[in-house]
N, C-alpha and C positions, 0 to 999 in steps of 0.2 A: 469728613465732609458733613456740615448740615445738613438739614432738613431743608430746608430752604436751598442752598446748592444743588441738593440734591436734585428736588425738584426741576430748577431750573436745567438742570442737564437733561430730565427729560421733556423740556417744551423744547431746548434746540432740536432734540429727532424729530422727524415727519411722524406722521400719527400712524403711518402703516406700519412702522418697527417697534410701535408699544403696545401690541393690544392686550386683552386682558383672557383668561381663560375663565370660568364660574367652574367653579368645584363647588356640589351639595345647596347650590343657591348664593353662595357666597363668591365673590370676585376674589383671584388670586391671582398673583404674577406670573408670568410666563418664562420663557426660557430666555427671551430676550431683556425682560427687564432683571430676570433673576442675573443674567450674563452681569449686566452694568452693574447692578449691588454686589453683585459677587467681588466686580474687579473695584471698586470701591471701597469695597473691606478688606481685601483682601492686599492694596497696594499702597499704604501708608505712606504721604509727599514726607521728603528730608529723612528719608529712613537709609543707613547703608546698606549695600548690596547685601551681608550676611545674615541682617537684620531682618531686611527683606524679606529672603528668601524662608527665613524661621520662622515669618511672622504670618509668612503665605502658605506653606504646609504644614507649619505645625503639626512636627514630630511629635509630641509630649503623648498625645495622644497614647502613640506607637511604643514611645520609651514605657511609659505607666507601664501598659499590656505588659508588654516583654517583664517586666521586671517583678508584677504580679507573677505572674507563672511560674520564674523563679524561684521568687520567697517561698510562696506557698508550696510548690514542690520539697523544698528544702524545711518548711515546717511539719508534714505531712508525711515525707518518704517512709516506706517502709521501714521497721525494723528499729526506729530512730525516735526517743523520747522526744517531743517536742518542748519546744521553750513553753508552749502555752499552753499543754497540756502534758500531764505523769500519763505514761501508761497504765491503763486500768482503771483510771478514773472515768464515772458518770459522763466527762466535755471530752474522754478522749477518742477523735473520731476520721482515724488513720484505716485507711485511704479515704475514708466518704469525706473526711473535710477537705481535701483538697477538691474531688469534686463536686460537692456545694457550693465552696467557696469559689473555684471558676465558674460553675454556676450565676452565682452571685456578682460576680464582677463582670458577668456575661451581660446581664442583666441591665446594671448600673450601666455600660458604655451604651446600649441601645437605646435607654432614656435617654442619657447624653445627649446622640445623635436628634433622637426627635424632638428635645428641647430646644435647642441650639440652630436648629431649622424652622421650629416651630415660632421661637419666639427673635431669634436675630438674622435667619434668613442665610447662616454663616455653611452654605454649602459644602466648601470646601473641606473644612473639618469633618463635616456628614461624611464625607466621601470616605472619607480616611478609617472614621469608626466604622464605619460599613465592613470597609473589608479589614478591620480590627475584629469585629464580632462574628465573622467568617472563620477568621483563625480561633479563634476562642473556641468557636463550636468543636472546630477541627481538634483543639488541645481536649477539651470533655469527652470528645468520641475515647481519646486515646487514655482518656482517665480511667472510662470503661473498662478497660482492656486491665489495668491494674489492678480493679477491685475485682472483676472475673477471675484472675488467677491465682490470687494469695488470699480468697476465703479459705477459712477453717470450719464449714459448715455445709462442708461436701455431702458429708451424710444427715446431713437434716433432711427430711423430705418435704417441707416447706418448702425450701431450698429453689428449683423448679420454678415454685410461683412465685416469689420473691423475685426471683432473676426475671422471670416475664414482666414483673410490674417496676420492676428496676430499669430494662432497657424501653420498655414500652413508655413510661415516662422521660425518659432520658427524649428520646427520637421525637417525642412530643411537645417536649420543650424547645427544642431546637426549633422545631418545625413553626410553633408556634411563636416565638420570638423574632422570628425572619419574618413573620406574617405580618406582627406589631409592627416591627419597622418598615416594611415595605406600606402599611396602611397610615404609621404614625409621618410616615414622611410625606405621604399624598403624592406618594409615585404611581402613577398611571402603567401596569405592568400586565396585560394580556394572561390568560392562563395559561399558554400554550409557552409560555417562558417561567411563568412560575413552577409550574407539574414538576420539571426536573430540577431544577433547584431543589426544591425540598425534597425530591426522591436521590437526592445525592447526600442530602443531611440524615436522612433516615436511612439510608443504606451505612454509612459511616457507623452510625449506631449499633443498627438492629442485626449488622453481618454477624458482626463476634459471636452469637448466640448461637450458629450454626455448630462452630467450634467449639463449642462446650460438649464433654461426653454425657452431662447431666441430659443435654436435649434428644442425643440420641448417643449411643455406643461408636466410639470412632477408632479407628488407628491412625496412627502416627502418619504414614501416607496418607493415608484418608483425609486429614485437618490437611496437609500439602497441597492436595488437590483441589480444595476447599478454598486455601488462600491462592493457589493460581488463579480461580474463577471472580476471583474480586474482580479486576480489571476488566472480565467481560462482561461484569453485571453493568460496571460505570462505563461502558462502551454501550450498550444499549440507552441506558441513560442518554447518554451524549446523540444517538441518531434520534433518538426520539425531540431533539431540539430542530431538526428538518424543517417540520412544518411553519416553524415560529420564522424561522431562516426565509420559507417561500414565500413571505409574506411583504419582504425585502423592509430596509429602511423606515420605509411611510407609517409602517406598525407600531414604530415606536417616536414616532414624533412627537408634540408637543406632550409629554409624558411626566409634565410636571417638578421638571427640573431640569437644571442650567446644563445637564450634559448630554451630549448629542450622540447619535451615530458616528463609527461602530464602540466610544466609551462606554456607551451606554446601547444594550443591556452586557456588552460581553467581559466589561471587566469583571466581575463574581465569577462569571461562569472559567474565566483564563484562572481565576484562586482556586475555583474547586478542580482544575486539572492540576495544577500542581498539589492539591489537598490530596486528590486520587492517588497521586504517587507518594506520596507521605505515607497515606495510610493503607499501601497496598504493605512496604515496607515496616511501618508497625507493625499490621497481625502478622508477618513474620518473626520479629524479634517477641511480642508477646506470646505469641501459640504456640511455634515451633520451636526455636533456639533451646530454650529450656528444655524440649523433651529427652533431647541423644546426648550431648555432651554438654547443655549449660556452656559455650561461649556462645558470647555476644553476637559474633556474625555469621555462627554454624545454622544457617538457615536456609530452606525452601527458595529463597528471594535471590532472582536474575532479575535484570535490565531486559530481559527477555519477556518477563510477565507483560510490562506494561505496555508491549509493542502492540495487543490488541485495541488496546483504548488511546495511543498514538495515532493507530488507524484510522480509528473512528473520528479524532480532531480531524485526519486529513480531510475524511469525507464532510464534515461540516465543511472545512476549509474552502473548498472546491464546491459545495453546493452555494455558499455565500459568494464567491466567483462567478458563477453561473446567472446566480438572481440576481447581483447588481453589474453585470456584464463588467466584471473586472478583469481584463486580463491576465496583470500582472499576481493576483489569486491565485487563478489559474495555472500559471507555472508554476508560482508556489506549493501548491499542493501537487501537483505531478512531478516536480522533482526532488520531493523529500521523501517520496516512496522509499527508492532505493534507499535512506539512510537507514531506514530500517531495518536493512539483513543486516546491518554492521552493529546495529543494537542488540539483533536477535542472536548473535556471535558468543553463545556460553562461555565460555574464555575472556569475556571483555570482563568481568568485575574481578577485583584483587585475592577476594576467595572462593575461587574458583578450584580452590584443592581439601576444601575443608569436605570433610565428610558426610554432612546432612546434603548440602547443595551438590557435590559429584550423585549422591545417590537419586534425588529427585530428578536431576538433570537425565541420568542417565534412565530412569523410568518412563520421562517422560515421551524420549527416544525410543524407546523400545516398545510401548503404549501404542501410541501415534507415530512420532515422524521427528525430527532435529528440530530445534525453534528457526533453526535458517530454512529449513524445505518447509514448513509449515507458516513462516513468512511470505517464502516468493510464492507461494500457492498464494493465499490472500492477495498478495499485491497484483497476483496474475488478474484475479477475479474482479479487484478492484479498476485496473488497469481497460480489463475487456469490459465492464460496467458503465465506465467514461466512456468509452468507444462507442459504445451504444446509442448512449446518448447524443452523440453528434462532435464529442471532441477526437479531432482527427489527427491530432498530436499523440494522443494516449495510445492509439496505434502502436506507437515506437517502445513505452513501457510495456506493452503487454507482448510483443514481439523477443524483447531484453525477455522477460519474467521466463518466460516457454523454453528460452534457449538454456538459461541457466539451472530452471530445471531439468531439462535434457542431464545435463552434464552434474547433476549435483546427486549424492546418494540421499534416501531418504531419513535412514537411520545410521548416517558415520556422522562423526562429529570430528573439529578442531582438524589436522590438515589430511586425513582422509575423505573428507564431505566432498572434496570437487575432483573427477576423474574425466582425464582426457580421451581412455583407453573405449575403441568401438563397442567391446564386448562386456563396456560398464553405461553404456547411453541407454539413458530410460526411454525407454520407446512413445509410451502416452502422450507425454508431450509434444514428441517430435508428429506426432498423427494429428493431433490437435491444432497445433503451428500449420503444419501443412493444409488440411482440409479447411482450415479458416481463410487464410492468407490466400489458397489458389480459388475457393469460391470468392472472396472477394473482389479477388483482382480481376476473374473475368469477367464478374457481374459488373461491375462499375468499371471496367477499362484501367485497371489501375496497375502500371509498368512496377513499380515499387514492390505491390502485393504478391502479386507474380513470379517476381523473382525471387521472394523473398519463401514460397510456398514452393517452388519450385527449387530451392536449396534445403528446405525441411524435407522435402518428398526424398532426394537422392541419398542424405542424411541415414533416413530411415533406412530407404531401402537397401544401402550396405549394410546401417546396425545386424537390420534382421538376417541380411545373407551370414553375415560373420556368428551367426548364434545357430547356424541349420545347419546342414550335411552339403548347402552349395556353397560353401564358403570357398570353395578354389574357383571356383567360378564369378564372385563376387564382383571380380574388376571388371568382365565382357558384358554383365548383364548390368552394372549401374552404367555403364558409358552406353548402355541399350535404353534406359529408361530414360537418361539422359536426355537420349536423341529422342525417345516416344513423347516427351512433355516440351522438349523444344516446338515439336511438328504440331502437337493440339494446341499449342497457346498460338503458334504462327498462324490457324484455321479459327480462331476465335477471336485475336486482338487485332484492331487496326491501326491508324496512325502509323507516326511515326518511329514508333516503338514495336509497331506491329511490321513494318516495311523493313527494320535492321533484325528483324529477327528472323523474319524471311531467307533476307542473304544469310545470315549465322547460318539456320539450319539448312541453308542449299549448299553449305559448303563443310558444313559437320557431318551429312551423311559422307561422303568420299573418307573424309578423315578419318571418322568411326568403322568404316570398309578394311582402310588400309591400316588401323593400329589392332585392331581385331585378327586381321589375315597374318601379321607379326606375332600376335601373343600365341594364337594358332598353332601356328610353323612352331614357335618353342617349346610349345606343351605337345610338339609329335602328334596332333592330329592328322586324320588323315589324309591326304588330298581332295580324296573324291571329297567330302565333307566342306571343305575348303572352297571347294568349286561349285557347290550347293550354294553353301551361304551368301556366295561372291552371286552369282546370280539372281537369288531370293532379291536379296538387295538393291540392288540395279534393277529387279522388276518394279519394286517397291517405288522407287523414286520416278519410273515412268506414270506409274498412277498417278503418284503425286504433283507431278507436270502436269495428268489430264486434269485432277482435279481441279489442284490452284491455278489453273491455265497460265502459269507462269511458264516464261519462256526459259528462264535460268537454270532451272528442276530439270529441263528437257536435254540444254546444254549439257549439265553436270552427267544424267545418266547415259548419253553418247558418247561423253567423252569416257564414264567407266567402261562404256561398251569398247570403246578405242584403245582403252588402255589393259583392258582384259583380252582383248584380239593382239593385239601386241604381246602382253606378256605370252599369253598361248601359242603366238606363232613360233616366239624364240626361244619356249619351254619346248614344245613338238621339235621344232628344228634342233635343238639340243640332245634331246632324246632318240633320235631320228640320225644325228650322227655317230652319235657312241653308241648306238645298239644295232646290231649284226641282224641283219634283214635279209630275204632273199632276193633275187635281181629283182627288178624290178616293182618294189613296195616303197621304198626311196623314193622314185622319181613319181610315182603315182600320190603320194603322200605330199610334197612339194606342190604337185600341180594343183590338188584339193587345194594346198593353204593360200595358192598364187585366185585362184578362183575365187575362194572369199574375196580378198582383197580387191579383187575388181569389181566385183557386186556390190563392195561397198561404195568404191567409185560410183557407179554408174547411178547407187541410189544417191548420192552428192548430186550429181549432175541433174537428175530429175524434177529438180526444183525445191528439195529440202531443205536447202540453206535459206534461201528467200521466205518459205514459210517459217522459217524459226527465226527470221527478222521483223516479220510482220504479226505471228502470233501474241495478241493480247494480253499484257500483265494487267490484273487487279491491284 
């Protein structure tokens, strides 16, 4: 297209979709005018679709990179005279030339970029070398790592400060390269989105130097635990992006380039989450592998490590959900929680029998907790943190989280980790689950919470009978507490949740009477005992009549009284016939039980039924 077309395309738009932004005094295009040159240059008329499409991303970029890294890895490697240089010659400079040289190529594509923006306005390509010099950095970090560990100037005491001004310029270059291009490109970029960005490129650097025994004296576990903590350093990182996130969208508007919300700013930061797991897995195969047995995959590194800084994307995830009221975010990050115990699953990766990894794994177990119990913890925490906040869906995960720790050991691994057995339920959690769920549900009137704290409670309080000296009593006393957290929630909740629970418990106590008075008889307790309890009970439920002024309470405890006068008359009369009496104790006996019976009549007829038709339910 011309210059003159061009133009003309922009007198057809109305003048509100071309304005102009002034960077430094100077007028420069906007996102909207950059969009139209963009699609301009970048969509050549009579081109075919392959053509097209080649001419519009242009790979070459991408190929170049790739293929640098290659060569020069293969000029450079270890151990390996180079074509372009003998070893032992003055030019020969195995391993630094390979990191020079991506240096230098590092270098070369950031000009690139800011030429090619600078002076053709060819965005698209920008974009590409962008995150071309992204991975480049990521390839020097790891260059690092090779010239760290096949020095021959261990014992130099230089040495030391050599390596400090080796990674210190290393992490400074990087840093300061990302600076050039974010400034040579006249990207408008907040600090608050910068800060991590470059404390992702300087960590990639400057971690290995921890690993070195020159910086301090280490063991072999030691560096282990060292490269576990990688992913919680780039997990901090990542939450420290929050505030850039509260800021929502508008932050990053017209920002001096053709690409919008969420392209823009989150595609580097989605590179440097996959750079994090790159390079969590390099300082394993550099630092560790080599120490025990020299294979390649006898290393420290689970799928397990990175589930901390998976986390922390979720929590990004779910705070960008929040701040631009997206729901469908929002789910997203609530239900990839759970994929994470399936990550955290030691057993998931192919060498999972090799001897450095069985050993860390099982250290770390034995230390701490399983990477499974020490996931659903987190997710719990994560889980109850949402809830806090006001999402009343995360409920449901932090509910999930509590039960399966119940059930989960802390320190078994692979298929001893989940036990269904009472006397293996972790109690904490089930107290937890409990006292959360039943203050919530009655503070807020919540049926769900309720039941759901009121199944934790009964839970527990078998576990605990089954681990104490009442454990033969375990079954009379849960169908007791049972019935005790039936009766407070029917005196606290109303509705209609509140009115079904009512009847539940006016018809639970009788049943809890009568399977209690059964288990009784079998375990040879002994009557009198029996006729104690049967009493207690039936007083109990008369209270409960006066209190709840419920008529149905009052029904159910007459009718126990009717049904306990019954059984009594026909246990007495049974007793009374097969036991050898003197004259007359028989018929005096008989006359007593015909005398109740009538007194009970008489109180019927007094006008009690009519009052327990008119007495008042709430």
């Amino acid at each position: 297209m011309t210059a003159s077309e061009n133009a003309a395309s922009f007198e057809d738009l109305p003048p509100e979709s071309v304005p102009s932004v002034s960077v430094d005094g100077e007028t420069s295009p906007t996102t909207a005018e950059l969009g139209v040159e963009l699609k301009d240059k970048s969509s050549p008329d009579n081109t075919p679709g392959l053509l097209s499409l080649i001419y519009t991303h242009n790979p070459f970029y991408l190929i170049s990179a790739c293929l640098f890294v290659y060569g020069l890895k293969k000029l450079f490697r270890v151990g390996n005279s180079a074509i372009l240089f003998d070893h032992g010659s003055v030019a020969y400079m195995e391993p630094w030339g390979f990191m020079l040289s991506l240096a230098a190529v590092t270098a070369l594509m950031t000009v690139t970029a800011i030429l090619i923006v600078r002076l053709g306005q060819v965005w698209e390509d920008a974009r590409s070398i962008v995150l071309i010099v992204l991975l480049m950095l990521l390839a020097n970090s790891v260059s690092i790592d090779e010239l760290l560990t096949v020095r021959s100037d261990r014992d130099n005491p230089h040495s030391l400060a050599s390596l400090l001004i080796l990674i210190a310029f290393s992490a400074g270059f990087a840093s300061g390269l990302t600076e050039l291009l974010i400034r040579g490109l006249q990207i408008r970029l907040s600090v608050a989105w910068r800060l991590p960005l470059h404390a992702f490129l300087v960590t990639f650097f400057a971690y290995p130097l921890l690993l070195l025994p020159e910086f301090m004296p280490l063991t072999t576990m030691q560096i282990r635990w060292l490269i576990a903590a990688f992913p919680l350093v780039a997990s901090a990182i990542t939450l420290a992006l929050i505030p850039a996130v509260r800021r929502g969208a508008a932050s990053v508007a017209g920002n001096g380039t053709p690409w919008m919300w969420p392209w823009f700013p989150w595609t580097p930061f989605v590179l440097m989450a996959g750079a994090v797991c790159f390079r969590t897995w390099s300082l394993t195969i550099s630092f560790d592998a080599p120490l025990l047995t020299g294979h390649f995959w006898d290393s420290a590194f689970g799928v397990y490590l990175l589930v901390p800084f998976l986390l922390s994307m979720i929590v990004v995830v779910l705070e960008i959900g929040l701040v631009e009221n997206n729901a469908m975010l929002r789910r997203l990050a609530l239900l990839s929680g759970p994929l994470l115990i399936v990550l955290a699953h030691p057993m998931l990766v192919p060498w999972n029998q090799l001897p450095s990894y069985m050993m860390f794994t099982q250290q770390l177990t034995s230390d701490l907790a399983s990477p499974v119990y020490l996931t659903t913890v987190a997710l719990a925490i994560f889980y109850a943190a949402t809830w806090i906040r006001g999402i009343r869906s995360a409920e449901v995960g932090f509910v999930a989280m509590m039960v399966i720790l119940a059930f989960l050991q802390p320190r078994a691994m692979a298929s001893h980790a989940l036990t269904l057995k009472w006397s293996s339920l972790q109690t904490g959690p089930l107290a937890i689950l409990a006292i959360v769920e039943l203050t919530s549900g009655l503070i807020y009137r919540r049926a769900p919470a309720v039941l759901a704290g009121a199944a934790a409670t009964l839970v527990l309080f078998n576990a605990l009978l089954e681990n104490s000296t009442a454990a033969p009593w375990s079954f009379p006393l849960t169908l007791h507490v049972f019935l005790l957290i039936t009766l407070l929630i029917v005196g606290t909740m109303n509705g209609e949740f509140g009115r079904f629970l009512r009847i539940f418990g006016a018809f639970q106590l009788p049943a809890t009477l009568l399977i209690c008075l059964v288990w009784m008889s079998r375990q040879s307790i002994a009557q009198g005992w029996m006729l104690v309890y049967a009493c207690v009970l039936t007083a109990a439920v008369f209270v409960l009549a006066r209190v709840l002024r419920d008529r149905l309470y009052l029904i159910i405890a007459l009718g126990q009284c009717v049904a306990a006068a019954i059984l009594s008359s026909v246990w007495t009369s049974y007793q009374v016939a097969v036991t050898s009496m003197p004259d007359g104790v028989k018929p005096v006996l008989l006359a007593g039980l015909s005398f109740v019976a009538a007194l009970f009549i008489s109180v019927l007829k007094s006008g009690l039924a009519d009052r327990l038709r008119t007495t008042r339910v709430r």
